[in-house]
VOVEXKOL-382418 format. One line per field, with one value per residue (C-alpha): residue number from 1; y, z, x. Coordinates in pm, whole numbers, plus 50000, padded with zeros to 5 digits. Example, Ala and Ser with C-alpha at 12.3 -4.5 7.8 and 13.67 -1.06 7.14 Angstrom:
resi: c(1 2);
py: c(49550 49894);
pz: c(50780 50714);
px: c(51230 51367);
// end
This chain:
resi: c(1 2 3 4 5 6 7 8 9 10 11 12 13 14 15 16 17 18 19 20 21 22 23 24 25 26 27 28 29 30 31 32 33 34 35 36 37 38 39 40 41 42 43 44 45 46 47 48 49 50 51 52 53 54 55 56 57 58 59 60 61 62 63 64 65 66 67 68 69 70 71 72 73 74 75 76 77 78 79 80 81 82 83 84 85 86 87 88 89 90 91 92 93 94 95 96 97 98 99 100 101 102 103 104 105 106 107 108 109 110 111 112 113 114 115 116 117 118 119 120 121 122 123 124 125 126 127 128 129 130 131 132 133 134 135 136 137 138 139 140 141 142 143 144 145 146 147 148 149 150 151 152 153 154 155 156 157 158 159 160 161 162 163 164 165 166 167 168 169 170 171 172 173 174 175 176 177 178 179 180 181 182 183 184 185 186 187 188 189 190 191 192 193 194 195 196 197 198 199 200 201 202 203 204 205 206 207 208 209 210 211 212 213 214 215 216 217 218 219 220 221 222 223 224 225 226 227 228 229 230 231 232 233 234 235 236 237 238 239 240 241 242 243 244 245 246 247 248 249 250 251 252 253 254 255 256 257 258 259 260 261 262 263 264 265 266 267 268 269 270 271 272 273 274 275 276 277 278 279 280 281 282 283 284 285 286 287 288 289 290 291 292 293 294 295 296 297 298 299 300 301 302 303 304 305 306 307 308 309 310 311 312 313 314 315 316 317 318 319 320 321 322 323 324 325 326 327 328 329 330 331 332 333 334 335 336 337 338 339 340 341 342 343 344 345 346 347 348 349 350 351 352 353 354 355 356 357 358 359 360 361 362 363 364 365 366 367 368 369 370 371 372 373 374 375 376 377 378 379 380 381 382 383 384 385 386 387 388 389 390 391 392 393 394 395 396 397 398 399 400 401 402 403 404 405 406 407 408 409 410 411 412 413 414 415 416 417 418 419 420 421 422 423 424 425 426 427 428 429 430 431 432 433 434 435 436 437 438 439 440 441 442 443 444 445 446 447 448 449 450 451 452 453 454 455 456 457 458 459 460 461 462 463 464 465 466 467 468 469 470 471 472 473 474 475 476 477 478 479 480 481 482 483 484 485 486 487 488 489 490 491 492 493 494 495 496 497 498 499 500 501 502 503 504 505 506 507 508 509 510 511 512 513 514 515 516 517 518 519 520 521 522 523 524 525 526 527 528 529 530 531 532 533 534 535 536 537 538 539 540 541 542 543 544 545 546 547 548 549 550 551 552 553 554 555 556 557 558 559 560 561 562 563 564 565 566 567 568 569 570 571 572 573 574 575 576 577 578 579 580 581 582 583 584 585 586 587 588 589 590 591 592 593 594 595 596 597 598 599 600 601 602 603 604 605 606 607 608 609 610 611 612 613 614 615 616 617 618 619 620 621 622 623 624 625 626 627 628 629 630 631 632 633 634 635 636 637 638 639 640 641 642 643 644 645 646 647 648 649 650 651 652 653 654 655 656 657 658 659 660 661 662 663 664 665 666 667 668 669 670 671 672 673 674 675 676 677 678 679 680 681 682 683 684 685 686 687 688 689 690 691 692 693 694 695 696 697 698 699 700 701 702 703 704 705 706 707 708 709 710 711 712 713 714 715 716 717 718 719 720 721 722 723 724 725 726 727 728 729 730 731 732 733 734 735 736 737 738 739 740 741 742 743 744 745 746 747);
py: c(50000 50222 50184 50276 50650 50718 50662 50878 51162 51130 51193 51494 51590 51532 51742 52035 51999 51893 52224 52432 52325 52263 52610 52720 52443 52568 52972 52868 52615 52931 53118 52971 52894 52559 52346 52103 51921 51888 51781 51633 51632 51709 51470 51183 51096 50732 50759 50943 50982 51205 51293 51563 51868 51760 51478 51439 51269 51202 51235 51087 51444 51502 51856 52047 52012 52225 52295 52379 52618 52711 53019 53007 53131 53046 52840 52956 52797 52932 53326 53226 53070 53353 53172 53057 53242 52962 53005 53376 53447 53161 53303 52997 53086 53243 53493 53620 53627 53964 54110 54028 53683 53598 53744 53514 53272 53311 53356 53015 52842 53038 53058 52754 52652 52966 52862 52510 52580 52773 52561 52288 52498 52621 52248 52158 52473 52356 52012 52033 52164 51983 52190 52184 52306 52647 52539 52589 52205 52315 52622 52614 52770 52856 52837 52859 53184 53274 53290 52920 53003 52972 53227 53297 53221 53456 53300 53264 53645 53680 53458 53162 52824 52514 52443 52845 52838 53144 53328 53589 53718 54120 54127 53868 53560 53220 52897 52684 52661 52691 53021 53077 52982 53227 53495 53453 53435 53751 53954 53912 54169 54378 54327 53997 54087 53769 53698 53387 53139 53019 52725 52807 53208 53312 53633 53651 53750 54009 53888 54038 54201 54468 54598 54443 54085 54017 53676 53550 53382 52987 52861 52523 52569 52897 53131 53374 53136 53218 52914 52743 52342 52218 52035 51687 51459 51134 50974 50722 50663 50323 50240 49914 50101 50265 49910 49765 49448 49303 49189 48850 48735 48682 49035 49172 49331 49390 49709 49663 49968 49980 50293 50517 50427 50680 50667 50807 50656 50618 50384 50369 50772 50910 51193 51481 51539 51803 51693 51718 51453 51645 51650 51247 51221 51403 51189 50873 50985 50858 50500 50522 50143 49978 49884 50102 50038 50232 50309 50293 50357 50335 50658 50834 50671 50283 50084 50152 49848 49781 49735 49684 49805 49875 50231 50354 50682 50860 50809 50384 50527 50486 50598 50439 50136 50159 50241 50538 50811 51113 51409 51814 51967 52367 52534 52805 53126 53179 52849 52608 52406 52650 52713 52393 52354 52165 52182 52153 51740 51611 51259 51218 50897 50957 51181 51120 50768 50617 50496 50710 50452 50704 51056 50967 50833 51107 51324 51142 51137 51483 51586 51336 51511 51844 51790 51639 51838 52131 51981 51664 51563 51471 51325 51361 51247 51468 51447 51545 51829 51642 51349 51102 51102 50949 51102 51342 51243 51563 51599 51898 51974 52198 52353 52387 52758 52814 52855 52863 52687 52414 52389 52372 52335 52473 52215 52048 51674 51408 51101 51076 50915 50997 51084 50904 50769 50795 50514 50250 50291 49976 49865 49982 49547 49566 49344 49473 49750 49707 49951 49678 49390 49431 49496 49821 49946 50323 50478 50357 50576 50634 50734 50688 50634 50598 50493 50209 50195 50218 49927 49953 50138 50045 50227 50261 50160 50262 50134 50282 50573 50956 51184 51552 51841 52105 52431 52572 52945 52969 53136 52858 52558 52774 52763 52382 52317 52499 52251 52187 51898 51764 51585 51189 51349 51635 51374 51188 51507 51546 51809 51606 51916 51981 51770 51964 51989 51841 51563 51491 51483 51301 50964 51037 50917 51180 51066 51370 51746 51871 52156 52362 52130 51826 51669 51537 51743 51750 52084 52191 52571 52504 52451 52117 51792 51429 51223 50850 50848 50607 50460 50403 50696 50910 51263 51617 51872 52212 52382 52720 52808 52765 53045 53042 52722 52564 52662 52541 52147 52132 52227 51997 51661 51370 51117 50782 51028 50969 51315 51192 51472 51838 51840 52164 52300 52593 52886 52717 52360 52132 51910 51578 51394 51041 50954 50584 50404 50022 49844 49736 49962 49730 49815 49695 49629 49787 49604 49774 49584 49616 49866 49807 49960 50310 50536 50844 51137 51252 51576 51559 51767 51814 51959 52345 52378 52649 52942 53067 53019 53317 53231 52910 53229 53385 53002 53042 53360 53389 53004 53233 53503 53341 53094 53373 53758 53631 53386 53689 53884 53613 53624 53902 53744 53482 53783 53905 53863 53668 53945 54151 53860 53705 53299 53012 52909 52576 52502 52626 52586 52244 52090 51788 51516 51722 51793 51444 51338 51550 51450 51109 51139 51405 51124 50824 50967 51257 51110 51195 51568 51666 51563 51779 52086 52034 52017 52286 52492 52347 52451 52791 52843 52751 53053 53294 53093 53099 53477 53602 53841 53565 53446 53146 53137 53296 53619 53685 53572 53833 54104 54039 54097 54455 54521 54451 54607 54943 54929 54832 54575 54247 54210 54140 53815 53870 53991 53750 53485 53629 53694 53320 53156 53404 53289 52885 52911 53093 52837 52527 52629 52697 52325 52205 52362 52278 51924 51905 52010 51814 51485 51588 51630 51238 51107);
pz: c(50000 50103 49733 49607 49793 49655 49303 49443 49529 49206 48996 49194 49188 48817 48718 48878 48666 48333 48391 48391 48067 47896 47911 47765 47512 47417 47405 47218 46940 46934 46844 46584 46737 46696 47010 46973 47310 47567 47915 48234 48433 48364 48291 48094 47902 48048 47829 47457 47178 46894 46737 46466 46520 46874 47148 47411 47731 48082 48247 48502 48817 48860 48972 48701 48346 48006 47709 47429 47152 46826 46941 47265 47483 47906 47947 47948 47643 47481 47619 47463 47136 47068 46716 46371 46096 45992 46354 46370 46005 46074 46089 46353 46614 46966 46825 46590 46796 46868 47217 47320 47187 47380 47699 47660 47559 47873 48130 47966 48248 48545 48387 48379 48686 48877 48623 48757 49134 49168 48983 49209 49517 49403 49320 49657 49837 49664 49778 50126 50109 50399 50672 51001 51244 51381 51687 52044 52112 52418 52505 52549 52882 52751 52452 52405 52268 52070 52386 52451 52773 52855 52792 52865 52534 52355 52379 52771 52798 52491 52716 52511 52606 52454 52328 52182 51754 51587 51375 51292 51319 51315 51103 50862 50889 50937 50765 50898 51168 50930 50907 51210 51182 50854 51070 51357 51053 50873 51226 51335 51602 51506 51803 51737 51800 51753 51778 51899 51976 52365 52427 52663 52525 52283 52119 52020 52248 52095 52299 52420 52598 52702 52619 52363 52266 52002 51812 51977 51816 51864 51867 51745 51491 51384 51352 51502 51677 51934 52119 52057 51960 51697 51833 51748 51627 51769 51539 51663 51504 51432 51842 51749 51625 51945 52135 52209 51975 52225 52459 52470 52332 52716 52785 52444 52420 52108 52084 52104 51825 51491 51336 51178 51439 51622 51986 52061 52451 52755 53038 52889 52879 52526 52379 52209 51851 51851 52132 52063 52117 52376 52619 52582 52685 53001 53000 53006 53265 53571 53418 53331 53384 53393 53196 53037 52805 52516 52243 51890 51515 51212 51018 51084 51103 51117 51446 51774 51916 52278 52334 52663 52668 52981 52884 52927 52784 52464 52341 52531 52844 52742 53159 53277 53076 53187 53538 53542 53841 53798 53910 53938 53645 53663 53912 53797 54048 54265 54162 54363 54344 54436 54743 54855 54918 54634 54500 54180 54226 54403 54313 54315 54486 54452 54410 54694 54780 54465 54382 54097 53831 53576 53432 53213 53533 53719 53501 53434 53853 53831 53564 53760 54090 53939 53692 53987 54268 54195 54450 54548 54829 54633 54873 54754 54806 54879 54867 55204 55189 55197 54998 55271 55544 55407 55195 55341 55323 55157 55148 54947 54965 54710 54511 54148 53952 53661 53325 52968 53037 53240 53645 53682 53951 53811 53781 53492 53541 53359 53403 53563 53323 53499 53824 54190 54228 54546 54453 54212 54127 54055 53796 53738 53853 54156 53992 53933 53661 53418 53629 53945 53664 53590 53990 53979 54361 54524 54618 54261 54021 53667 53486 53112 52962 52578 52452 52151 52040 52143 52362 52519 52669 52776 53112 53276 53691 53922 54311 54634 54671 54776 54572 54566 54452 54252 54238 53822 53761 53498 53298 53323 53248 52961 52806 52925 52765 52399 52162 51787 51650 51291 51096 50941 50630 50740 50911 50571 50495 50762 50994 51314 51488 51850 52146 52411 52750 52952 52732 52698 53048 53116 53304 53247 53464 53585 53500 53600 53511 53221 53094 52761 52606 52735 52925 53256 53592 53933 53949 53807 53776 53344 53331 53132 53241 53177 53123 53006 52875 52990 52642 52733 52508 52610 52567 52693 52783 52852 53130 53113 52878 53193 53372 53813 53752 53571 53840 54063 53887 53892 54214 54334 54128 54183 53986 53984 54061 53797 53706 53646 53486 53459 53673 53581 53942 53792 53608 53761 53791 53972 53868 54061 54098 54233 54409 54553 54358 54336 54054 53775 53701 53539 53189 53166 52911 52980 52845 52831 53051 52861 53087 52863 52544 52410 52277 52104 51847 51510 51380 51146 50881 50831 50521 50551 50508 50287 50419 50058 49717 49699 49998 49823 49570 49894 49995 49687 49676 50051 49961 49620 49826 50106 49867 49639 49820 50173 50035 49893 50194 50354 50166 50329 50691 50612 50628 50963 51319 51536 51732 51440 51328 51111 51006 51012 50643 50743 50972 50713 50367 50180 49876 49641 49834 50152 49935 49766 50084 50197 49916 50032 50373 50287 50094 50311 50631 50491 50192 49877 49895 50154 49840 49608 49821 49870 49422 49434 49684 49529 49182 49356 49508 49185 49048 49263 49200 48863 48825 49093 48846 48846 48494 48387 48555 48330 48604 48479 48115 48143 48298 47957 47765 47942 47876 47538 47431 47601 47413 47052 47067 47215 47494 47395 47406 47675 47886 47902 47928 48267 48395 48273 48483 48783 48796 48697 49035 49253 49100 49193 49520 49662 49512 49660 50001 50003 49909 50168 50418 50316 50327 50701 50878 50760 50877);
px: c(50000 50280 50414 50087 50157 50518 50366 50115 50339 50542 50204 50164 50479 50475 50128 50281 50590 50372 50138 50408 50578 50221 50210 50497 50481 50045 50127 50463 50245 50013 50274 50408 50719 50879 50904 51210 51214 50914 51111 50952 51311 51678 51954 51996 51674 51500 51193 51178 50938 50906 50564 50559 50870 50869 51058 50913 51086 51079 51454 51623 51631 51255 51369 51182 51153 51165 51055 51322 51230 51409 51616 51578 51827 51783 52120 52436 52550 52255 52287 52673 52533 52231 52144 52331 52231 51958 51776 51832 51616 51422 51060 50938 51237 51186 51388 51237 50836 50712 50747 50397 50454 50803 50625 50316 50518 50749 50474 50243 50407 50308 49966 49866 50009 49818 49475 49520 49580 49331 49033 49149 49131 48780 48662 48776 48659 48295 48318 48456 48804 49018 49153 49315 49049 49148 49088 49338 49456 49693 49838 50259 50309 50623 50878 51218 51347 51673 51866 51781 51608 51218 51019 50603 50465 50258 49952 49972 49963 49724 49493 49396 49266 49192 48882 48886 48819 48993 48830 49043 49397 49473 49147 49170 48947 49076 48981 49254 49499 49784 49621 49725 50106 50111 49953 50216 50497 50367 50279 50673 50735 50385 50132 49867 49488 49277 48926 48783 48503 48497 48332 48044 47996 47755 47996 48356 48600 48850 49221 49388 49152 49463 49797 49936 50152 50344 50463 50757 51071 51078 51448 51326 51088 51325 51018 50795 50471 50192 50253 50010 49937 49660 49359 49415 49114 48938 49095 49411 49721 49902 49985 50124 50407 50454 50470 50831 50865 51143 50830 50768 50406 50252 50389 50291 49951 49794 49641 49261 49216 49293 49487 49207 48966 48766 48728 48402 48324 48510 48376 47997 47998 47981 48192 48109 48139 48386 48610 48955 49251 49347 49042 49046 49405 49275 48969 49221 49467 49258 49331 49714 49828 49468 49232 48970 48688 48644 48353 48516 48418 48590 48411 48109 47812 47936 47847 48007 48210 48325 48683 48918 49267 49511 49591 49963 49954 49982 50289 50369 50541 50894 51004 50758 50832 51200 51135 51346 51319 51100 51296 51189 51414 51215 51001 50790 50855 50621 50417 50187 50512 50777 50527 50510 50841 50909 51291 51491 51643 51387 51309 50855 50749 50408 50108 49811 49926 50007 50361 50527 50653 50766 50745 50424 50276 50354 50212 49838 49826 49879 49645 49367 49413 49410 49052 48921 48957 49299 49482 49710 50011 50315 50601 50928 51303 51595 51914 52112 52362 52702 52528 52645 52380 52067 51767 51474 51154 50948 50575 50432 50068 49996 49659 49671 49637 49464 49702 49645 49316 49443 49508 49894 50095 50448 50636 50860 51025 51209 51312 51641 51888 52228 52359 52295 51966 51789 51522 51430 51078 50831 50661 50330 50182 50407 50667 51052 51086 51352 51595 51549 51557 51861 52006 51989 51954 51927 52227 52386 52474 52422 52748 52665 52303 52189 51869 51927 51529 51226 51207 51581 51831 52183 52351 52699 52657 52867 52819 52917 53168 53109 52931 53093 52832 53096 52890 52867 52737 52446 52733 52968 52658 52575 52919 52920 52632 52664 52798 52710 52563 52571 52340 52551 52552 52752 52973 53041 53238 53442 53221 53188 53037 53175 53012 52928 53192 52948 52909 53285 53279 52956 53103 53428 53745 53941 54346 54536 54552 54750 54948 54884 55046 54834 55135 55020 55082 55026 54880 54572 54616 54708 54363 54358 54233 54298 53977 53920 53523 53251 53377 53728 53894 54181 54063 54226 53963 54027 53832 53948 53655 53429 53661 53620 53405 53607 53910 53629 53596 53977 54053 53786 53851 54151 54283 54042 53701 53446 53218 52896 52725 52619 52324 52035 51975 51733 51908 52265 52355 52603 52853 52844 53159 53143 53514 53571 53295 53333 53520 53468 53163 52881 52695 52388 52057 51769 51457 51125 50855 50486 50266 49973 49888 49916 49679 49761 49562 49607 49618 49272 49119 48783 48620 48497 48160 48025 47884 47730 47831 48077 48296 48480 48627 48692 48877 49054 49170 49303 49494 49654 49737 49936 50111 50195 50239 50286 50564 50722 50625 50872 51150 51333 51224 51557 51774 51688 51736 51531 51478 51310 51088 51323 51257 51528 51578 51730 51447 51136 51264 51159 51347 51205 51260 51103 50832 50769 50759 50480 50296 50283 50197 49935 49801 49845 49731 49452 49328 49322 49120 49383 49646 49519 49481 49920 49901 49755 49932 50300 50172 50101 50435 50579 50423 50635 50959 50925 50882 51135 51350 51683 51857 51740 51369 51126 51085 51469 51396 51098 51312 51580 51255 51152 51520 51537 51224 51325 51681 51529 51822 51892 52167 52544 52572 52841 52567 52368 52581 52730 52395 52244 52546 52484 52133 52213 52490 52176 51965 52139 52290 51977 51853 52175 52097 51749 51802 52117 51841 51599 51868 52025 51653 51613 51926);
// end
């Protein structure tokens, strides 16, 4: 089936291509002007056949195509070459067409691709075009900004919630949520002013309802966003994917629903119509780790049927299915959290009574306590100051605050993957967890951890010894933790990126200090250190980027101590040092014990319903407009700052392969309306490629024209064939930068 949509995407792919050079090829025929070549794709030629004046082929690079006319002059060789004698007086050359002709002729291909686009976009506007619902899913309480530090996201101080339907942004109505990522993108630093549908309210609410808020930059999506997700559907994805293939078949559960299905009951109680993904995950939490029974359908209107499923979150539990420690990694200031006493490296043991066995756990006991009541008792482990006397026992008793639509209680955790543990949680039956599986005990310590798959994990134990707490500035864990990371691609040519100092150091064993010239020495004032990793290489950092903390790490640290890791104590952290741990330290499997099945929610589309007859133009036109001006609108944005609403072009732009690709999942998981709407849309965006004013597209062909015509002469030859191999080396750089792009993000 899966073949079925790659042959899919290629026909897509390929109509967009075949529009464009059907018009050139019809306004050139009408013309008069001979048409040598008709081109789907560069390169060497797989299929050819001539009919009449004409070959026509399919090539090998499905990057484009062409259409080669007697005369014709858009490659280099050709700008060189302008014509023999024979093509120059020959009356059917390109040459020798009238002005009018050669710009018909020139813009045939932008045309038709425009003509097409937007017919489809009408047809589909007419039936029931597909769109994301414009609708809040979950608000971000915060993103990460430029300076890779949280931020309050836009839509926090805006004041949306989930459930709330936009209708418009800074006056302009919305017919899809993508509308609303555009409208973020084209705001930039301008203040947003949206209006929207609350669930529960009879009018609009205009938000904010005062001062004003602004888009803010996202460091990983590399663009201006409100912070905001889309509301997913009923509808749930392939879970069986999600389960860890490594279980045994006792242990292995197969997922009672099908992918596609809709869930539309839990426990007997049915759910509304519009509900979103969302609201079911926080209908499911109360029965994380047992067994639920839920009302599915596989499309509207087909019988309901009864299934039974332990439920173990969206996404399979991977901590929980690990048994890894959940421990407090951010406190909101002045939170329900912070209030309670709560600290930054506390281990959670468990919310009102009930064992913690991971951080999705944690987090559906959480969400329970909080939709049923706003508050809960979490009890907590800390560690003791010198990290020798034993563990405090904490118990927080905290009410929740309303935020973005949900009650919060300020907190963020993970699971604990290095560092000492202070306990070994159970599973979520009462049997062993993988961690204890494998004789893992408290008071070990995590020196090295890596995840392999889905279903496993491998870790470096160390046992006994004394743990030393170094103290790090949020200066020095910022330079500690800045590193670059390439793609494998980039590694293939020799860029192997630079690995953060933290990670170099992560588990490593400290062999002596070192002087600038990485000779060993008994003092560590040089600034140098010594290290063999957790995988037995001989390395040589250098601390003195970290400055007094770094002075601080050498001073503190012996031969034989092993520093476990850079732990994140709020804006600063700590580096933990573990000195007299047992030998050998033991490295160990981690396999993933089943915790029952998963269930997680698609994004879906639904088709927009017609308010009159007019309005699918009104579709149409808004679709031309944002694919076309608002594109071009954008193009300056990859020049700029973050800071003045500029956009990431390695994390936005698309090549061919990125967009064959979303061809075929537009078609495989949307159907086949959802398909044409992206045809449409690519065929659009081809429009303003083609006519951006660089040699070689038929925007710089057209400017040669206006040139030309106003000079009563053509070009020197000279010229043009500097310009044609400025605009072929802008041409395929950007292809080779898209496609780099679109190769690295898949590796």
């Amino acid at each position: 089936m899966t073949a079925l949509f790659f042959v899919l995407a290629a026909l897509g792919f390929g109509f967009v291509i075949f529009i464009h050079e059907l018009g050139h090829f019809l306004f050139a025929k009408w013309a008069g002007v001979k048409v040598e070549v008709f081109s789907i794709g560069f390169g060497p030629r797989l299929l050819t056949k001539r009919i009449g004046e004409t070959e026509y082929s399919i090539s090998l690079l499905p990057l484009g195509g062409y259409v080669k006319m007697t005369g014709q002059e858009d490659m280099p060789e050709d700008a060189a070459n302008p014509g023999t004698a024979a093509t120059a007086h020959d009356p059917r050359s390109f040459l020798n067409a009238s002005p009018s002709w050669k710009a018909l002729i020139l813009l045939g291909g932008v045309l038709f691709n425009f003509l097409s686009s937007y017919a489809l976009l009408l047809g589909l506007a007419a039936y029931g075009l597909p769109v994301m619902r414009p609708m809040v899913g979950e608000v971000q309480t915060e993103i990460i900004g430029v300076d890779n530090q949280p931020h309050i996201s836009p839509a926090m101080e805006i004041g949306l919630r989930p459930g709330d339907r936009v209708l418009t942004i800074n006056g302009e109505k919305v017919w899809s949520f993508e509308d609303l990522v555009t409208g973020a993108m084209v705001a930039g630093r301008k203040p947003v002013v949206l209006t929207v549908q609350r669930p529960g309210l009879v009018d609009p609410l205009t938000l904010p309802t005062s001062g004003t808020v602004s888009a803010a930059y996202d460091n990983q999506l590399g663009r201006p966003v409100l912070g905001i997700q889309p509301a997913f559907s009923n509808r749930a994805i392939d879970v069986a994917a999600l389960m860890p293939p490594s279980l045994s078949a006792p242990e292995r559960e197969a997922p009672a629903i099908k992918p596609g299905e809709h869930v539309v009951a839990i426990a007997g109680q049915p759910l509304s119509a519009d509900i979103t993904g969302q609201e079911i995950i926080e209908q499911l939490n109360p029965y994380f780790g047992s067994t639920v029974t839920l009302g599915v359908t596989s499309g509207t209107g087909t019988a309901v049927r009864e299934v039974s499923q332990m439920w173990a979150g969206p996404w399979g539990g991977y901590g929980t299915t690990l048994g890894l420690p959940v421990v407090v990694r951010v406190l909101t200031a002045g939170g329900p959290a912070a209030q309670s006493g709560l600290q930054v490296g506390d281990t959670l043991i468990s919310v009102d009574g009930v064992v913690v066995t991971g951080e999705e756990h944690f987090l559906a006991l959480v969400r329970t306590a909080m939709n049923r009541d706003g508050r809960c008792s979490i009890e907590a482990l800390r560690a003791a100051a010198d990290h020798v006397s034993p563990a405090q026992s904490v118990v927080a008793l905290l009410s929740g605050k309303e935020n973005g639509g949900r009650i919060r209680i300020g907190v963020s955790v993970a699971s604990q993957t290095s560092g000492q543990l202070l306990t070994v949680t159970p599973a979520l039956d009462g049997k062993p967890s993988a961690l204890a599986a494998a004789g893992v005990r408290a008071g070990d310590t995590i020196l090295d951890y890596s995840r392999d798959q889905a279903t496993q994990a491998s870790a470096l134990i160390a046992r006994g010894g004394t743990t030393i707490m170094v103290p790090c500035s949020a200066t020095g864990r910022e330079t500690a933790l800045s590193g670059r990371e390439t793609g494998r691609f980039a590694k293939w040519f020799g860029d192997q990126g630079e690995r953060a100092l933290s990670a170099r150091l992560a588990g490593a064993t400290v062999v002596a200090h070192a002087d600038p010239d990485g000779q060993p020495t008994g003092s560590p004032a040089p600034g140098l250190l010594l290290v063999k990793t957790a995988g037995g290489t001989d390395l040589t950092v250098d601390l003195r980027p970290l400055k007094t903390d770094g002075v601080a790490l050498l001073a503190a640290v012996k031969p034989g101590d092993r520093i476990v890791a850079l732990i994140a104590l709020g804006d600063a952290a700590q580096w933990q040092v573990l000195r007299g741990a047992e030998t050998p330290v033991r490295e160990l499997a981690l396999i993933a014990r089943r915790v029952g099945s998963p269930l997680a929610f698609d994004i879906d589309k639904e088709a927009y319903r017609l308010a009159g007859p007019g309005e699918a133009f009104a579709i149409a036109n808004q679709a031309t407009h944002t694919m076309v001006w608002r594109s071009l609108q954008f193009i300056p944005r990859f020049f700029r700052s973050a800071e003045n609403g500029g956009v990431d072009a390695k994390k936005s732009l698309q090549g061919p392969i990125g967009i064959f690709d979303t061809l075929r999942r537009q078609a495989e998981d949307y159907g086949f309306d959802s398909f044409l709407k992206l045809v449409a849309l690519i065929g659009l965006n081809l429009v303003l490629v083609n006519l951006l004013p660089i040699p070689i597209t038929d925007g710089g062909q057209l400017v040669f024209l206006a040139i030309e015509t106003a000079m009563g002469r053509p070009l020197p030859p000279l010229v043009r064939t500097i310009a044609a191999y400025i605009g072929l080396a802008l041409v395929v750089g950007l292809m080779l930068f898209v496609t780099t792009l679109d190769i690295t993000r898949r590796l």
